[in-house]
GUTOR-990808 format. One record per residue (C-alpha): residue number from 1; x, y, z. Coordinates in steps of 0.001 Angstrom, whole numbers, padded with zeros to 6 digits. Each point is the difference from the previous one (the first is absolute). Layout:
N
+-----+---------+---------+---------+
:  nr :    east :   north :      up :
+-----+---------+---------+---------+
: NUM :       X :       Y :       Z :
...
+-----+---------+---------+---------+
# end
This chain:
259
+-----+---------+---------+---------+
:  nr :    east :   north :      up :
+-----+---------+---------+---------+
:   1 :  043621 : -021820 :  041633 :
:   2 : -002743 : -000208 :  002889 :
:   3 : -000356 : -004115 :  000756 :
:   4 : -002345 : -000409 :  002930 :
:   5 :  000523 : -003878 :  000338 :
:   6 : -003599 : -000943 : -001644 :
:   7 :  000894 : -000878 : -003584 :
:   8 :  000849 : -003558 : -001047 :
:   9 :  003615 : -000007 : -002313 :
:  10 : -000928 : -003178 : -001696 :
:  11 :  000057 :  000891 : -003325 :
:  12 :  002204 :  001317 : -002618 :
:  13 : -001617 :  002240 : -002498 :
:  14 :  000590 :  003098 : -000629 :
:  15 : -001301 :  003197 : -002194 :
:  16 :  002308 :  001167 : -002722 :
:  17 :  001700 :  003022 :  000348 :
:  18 :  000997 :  002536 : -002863 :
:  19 :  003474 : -000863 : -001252 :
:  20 :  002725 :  001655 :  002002 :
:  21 : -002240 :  001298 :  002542 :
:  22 :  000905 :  000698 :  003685 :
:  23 : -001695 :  001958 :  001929 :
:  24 :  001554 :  002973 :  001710 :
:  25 :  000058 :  000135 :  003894 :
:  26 : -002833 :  001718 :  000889 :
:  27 : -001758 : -000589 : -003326 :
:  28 : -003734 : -000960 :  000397 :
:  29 : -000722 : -001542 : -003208 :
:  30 :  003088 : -002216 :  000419 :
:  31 : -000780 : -001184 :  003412 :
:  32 : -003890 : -000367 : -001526 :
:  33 :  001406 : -002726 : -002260 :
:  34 :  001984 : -001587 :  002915 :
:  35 : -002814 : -000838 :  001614 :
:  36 : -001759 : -000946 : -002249 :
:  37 :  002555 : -002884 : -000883 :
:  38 :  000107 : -000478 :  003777 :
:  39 : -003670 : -000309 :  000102 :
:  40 :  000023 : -002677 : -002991 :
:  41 :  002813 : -001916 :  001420 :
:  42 : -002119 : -000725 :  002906 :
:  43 : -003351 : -001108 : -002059 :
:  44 : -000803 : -003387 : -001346 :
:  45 : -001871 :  001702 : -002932 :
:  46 :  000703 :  002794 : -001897 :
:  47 : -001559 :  001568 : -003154 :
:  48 :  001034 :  002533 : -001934 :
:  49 : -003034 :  001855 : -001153 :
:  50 :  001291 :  003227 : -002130 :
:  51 :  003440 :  001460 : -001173 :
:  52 : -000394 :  003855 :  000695 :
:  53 :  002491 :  002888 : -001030 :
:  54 : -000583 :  002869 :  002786 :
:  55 :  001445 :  003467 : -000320 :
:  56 :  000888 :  000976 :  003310 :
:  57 :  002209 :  003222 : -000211 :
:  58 :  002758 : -000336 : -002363 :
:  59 :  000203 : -003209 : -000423 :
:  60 : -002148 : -003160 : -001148 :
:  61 : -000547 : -003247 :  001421 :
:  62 : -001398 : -003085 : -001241 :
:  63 : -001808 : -001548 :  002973 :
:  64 : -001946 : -003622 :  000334 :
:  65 : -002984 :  000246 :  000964 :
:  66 : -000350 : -003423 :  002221 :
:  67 : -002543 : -001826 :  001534 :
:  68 :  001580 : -001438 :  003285 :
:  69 : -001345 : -002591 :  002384 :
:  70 :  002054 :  000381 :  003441 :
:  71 : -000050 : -004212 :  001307 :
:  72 : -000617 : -003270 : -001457 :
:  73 : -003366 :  000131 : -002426 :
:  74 : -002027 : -001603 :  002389 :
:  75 : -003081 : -002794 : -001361 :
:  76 : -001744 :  000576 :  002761 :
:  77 : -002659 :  001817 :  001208 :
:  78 :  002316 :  003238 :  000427 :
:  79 : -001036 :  002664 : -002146 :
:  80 :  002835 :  002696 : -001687 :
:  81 : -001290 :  003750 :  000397 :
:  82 :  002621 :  003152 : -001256 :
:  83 : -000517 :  003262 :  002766 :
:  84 :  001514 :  002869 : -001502 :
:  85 :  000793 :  002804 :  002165 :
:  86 : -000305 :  003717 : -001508 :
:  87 :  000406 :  003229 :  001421 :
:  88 :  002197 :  003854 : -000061 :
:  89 :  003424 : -001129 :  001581 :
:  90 :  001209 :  000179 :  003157 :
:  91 : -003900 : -000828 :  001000 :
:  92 :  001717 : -003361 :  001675 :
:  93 : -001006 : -003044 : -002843 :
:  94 :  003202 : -001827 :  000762 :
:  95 :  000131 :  000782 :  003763 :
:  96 : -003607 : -001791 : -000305 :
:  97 :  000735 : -003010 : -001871 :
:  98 :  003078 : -000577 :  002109 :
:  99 : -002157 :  000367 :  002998 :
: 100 : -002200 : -002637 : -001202 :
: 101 :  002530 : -002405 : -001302 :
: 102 :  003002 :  000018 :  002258 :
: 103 : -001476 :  001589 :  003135 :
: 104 :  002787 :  002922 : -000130 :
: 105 : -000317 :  003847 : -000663 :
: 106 :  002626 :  001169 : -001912 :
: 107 :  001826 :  002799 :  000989 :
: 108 :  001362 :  001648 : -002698 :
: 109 : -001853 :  001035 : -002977 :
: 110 :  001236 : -001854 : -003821 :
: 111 : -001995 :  001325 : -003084 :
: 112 : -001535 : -002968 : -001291 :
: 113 : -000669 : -000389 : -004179 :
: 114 : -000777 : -004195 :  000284 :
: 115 :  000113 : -002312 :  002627 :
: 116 : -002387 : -002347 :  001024 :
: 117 : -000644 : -002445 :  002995 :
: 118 : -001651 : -003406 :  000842 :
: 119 : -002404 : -001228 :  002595 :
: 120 : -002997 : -002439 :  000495 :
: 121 : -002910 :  001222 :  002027 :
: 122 : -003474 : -001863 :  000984 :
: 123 : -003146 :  001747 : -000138 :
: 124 : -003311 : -000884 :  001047 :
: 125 :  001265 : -003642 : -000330 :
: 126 :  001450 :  000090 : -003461 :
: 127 :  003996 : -000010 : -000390 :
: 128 :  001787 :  002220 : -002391 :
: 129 :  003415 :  000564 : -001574 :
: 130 :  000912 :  003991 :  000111 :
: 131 :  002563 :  001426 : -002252 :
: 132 : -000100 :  004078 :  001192 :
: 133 :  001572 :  002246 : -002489 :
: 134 :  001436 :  003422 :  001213 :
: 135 :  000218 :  002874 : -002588 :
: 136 :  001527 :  003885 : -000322 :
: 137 : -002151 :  002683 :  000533 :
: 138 :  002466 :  002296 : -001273 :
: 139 : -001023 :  002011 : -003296 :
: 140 :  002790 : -000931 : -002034 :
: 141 : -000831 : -003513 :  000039 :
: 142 : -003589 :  000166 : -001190 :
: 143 :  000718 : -001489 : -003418 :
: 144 :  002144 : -002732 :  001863 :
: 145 : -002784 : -000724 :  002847 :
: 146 : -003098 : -001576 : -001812 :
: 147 :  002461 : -003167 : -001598 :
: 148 : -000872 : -001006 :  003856 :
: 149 : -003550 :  000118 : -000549 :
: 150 : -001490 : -002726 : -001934 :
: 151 : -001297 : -002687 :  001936 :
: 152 : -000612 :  001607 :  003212 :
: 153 : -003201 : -000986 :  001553 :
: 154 :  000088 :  002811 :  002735 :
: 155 :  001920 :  003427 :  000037 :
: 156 :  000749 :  000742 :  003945 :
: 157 : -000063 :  003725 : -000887 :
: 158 :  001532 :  002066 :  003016 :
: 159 :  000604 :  003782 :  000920 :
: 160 :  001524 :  001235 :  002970 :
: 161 : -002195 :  001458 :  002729 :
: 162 :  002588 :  002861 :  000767 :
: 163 :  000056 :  000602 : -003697 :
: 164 : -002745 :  001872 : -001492 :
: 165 :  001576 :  000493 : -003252 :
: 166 : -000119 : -004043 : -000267 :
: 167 : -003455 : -000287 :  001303 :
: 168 : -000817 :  002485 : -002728 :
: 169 :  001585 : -002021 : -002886 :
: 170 : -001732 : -002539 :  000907 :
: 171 : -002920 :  001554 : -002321 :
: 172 :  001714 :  001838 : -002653 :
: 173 :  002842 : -002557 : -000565 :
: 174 : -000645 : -003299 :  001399 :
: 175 : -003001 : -001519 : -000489 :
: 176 : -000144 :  001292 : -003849 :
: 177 :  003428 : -001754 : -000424 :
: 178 : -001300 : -003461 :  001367 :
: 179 : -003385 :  000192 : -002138 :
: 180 :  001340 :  000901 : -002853 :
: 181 :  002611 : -003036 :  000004 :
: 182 : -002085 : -002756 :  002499 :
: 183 : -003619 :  001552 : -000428 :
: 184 : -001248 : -003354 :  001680 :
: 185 :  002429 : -000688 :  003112 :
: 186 : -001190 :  001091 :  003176 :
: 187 :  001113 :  002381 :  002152 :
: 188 :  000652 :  000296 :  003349 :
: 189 :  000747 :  003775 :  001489 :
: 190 :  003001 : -000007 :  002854 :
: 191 :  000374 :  003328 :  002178 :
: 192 :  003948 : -001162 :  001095 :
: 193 :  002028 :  001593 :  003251 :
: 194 : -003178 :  000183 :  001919 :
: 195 :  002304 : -000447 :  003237 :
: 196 :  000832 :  003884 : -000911 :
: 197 : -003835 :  001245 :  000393 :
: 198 :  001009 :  001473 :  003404 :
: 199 :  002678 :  001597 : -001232 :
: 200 : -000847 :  001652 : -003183 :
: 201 : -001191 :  003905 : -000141 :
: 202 : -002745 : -000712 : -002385 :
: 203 : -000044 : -003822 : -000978 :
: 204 : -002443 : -001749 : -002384 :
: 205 : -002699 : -001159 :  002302 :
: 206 : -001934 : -003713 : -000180 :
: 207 : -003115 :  001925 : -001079 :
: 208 :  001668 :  001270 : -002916 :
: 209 :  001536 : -002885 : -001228 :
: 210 : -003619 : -002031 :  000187 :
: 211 : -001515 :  003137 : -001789 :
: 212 :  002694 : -000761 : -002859 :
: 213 : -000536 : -003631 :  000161 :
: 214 : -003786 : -000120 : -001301 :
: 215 :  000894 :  003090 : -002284 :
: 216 :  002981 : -001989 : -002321 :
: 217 : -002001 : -003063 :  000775 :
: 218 :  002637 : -002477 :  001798 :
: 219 : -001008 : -003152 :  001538 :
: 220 :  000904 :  000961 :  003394 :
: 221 :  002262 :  002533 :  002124 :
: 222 :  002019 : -000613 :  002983 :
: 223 :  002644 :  002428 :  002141 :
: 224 :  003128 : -001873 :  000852 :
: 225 :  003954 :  000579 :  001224 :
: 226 :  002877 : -002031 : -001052 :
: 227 :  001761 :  000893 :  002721 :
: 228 : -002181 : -000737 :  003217 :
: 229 : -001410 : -003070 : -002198 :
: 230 : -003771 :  001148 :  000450 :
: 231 : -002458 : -001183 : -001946 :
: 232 :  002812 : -001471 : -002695 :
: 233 : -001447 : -003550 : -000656 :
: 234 : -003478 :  001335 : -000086 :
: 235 :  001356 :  002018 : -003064 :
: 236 :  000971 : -003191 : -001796 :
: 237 : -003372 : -001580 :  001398 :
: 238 : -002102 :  002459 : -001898 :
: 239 :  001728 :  000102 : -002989 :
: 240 : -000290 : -003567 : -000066 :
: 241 : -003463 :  000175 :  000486 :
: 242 : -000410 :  002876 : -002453 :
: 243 :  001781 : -001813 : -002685 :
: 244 : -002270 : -002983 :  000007 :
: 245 : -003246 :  001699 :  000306 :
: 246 :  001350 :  001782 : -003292 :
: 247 :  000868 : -003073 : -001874 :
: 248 : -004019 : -001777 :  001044 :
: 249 : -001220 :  003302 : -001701 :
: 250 :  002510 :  000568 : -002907 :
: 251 :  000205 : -003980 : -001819 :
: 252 :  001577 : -000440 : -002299 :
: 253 :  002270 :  001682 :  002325 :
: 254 :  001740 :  003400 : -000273 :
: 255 :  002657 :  000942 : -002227 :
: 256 :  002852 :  003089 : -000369 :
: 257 :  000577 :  001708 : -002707 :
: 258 :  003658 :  001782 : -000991 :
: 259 : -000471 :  002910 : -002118 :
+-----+---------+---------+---------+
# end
């Protein structure tokens, strides 16, 4: 299990697993609920917010849908926001929140199904408490993806800019996905890898990706790399700043559904 020395291992609770269940080596959903009792052991509050049964191959799983605050619940003036990250896979999510949150590019490539990460950030003179969720943008989780949904005040959604086919599902996939569950969370548009511009044959230009901005309607749309570190905390910045502009419009303020 990834640990990137940023989570607190105060606490003790933990999310109940099926009776008799171990997951396999290998086995995504397994290591999915790992984490997700890793995650809880190192919040102060947890709350479980739905019991789901998802259908993921052969086999069923009852996962807890949780509401987890990384930290101590502060009583100050530090506000909670929940950035969800989105996007086909391989398009660099986790190499991105890893970037941002431990300062490291990781060099080998894990299919994610949960995980999530912690981190306070100021903007424009107001202090907040992150937690950043990373999904899978693999098909065969698509009825397992959304339980991270609901509560997310910004979706960082991200294609590669050597991928077209990600750029392109950006459109038909994506942004119908996050509407349909979070039709009132913001959305900030990521073009990820931009350090490979140079090197790609026929890459997705900047143009392009502000063209797609205004015509799915995100908040905002930025070019980054996770691996030269450029442009990384203005990501978080924006989505910050996307997320908050979206809850002055939206009170009361915006809710998920799970269909």
């Amino acid at each position: 299990m990834r640990n990137y020395g940023m989570r607190n291992k105060s606490s003790e609770q933990n999310i109940s697993q099926p009776a008799g269940f171990e997951p396999a080596r290998g086995d995504p959903i397994g290591l999915a609920v790992q984490r997700l009792n890793h995650s809880a052991k190192a919040a102060s509050f947890i709350r479980i917010l739905n019991l789901s049964l998802v259908k993921c191959g052969s086999k069923t799983f009852e996962i807890a849908l949780v509401l987890i605050m990384s930290g101590r619940q502060d009583t100050e003036s530090r506000r909670p926001l929940k950035i969800t990250v989105v996007g086909d896979g391989t398009v660099g999510k986790t190499c991105l929140l890893i970037s941002y949150t431990a300062n490291s590019f990781p060099t080998e490539h894990e299919p994610t199904v949960f995980d999530n990460y912690a981190k306070t950030l100021t903007v424009d003179g107001a202090e907040f408490s992150l937690t950043l969720w990373d999904t899978a943008g693999q098909e065969e989780y698509e009825k397992l993806r959304p339980l991270s949904y609901p509560k997310t005040d910004c979706f960082i959604l991200c294609y590669a800019v050597d991928n077209r086919s990600s750029f392109a599902n950006i459109e038909s996939k994506w942004i119908g996905e996050l509407r349909q569950h979070c039709p009132l969370a913001a959305v900030l548009l990521v073009g990820t890898k931009a350090d490979l511009i140079a090197q790609g044959s026929n890459p997705v230009t900047e143009q392009e990706g502000k063209k797609l901005k205004s015509k799915i309607k995100a908040k905002g749309f930025l070019h980054c790399s996770a691996k030269t570190g450029d442009n990384i905390d203005n990501v978080f910045i924006e989505s910050v700043r996307a997320a908050m502009n979206m809850k002055d419009k939206s009170k009361p303020s915006r809710c998920c559904s799970m269909l």
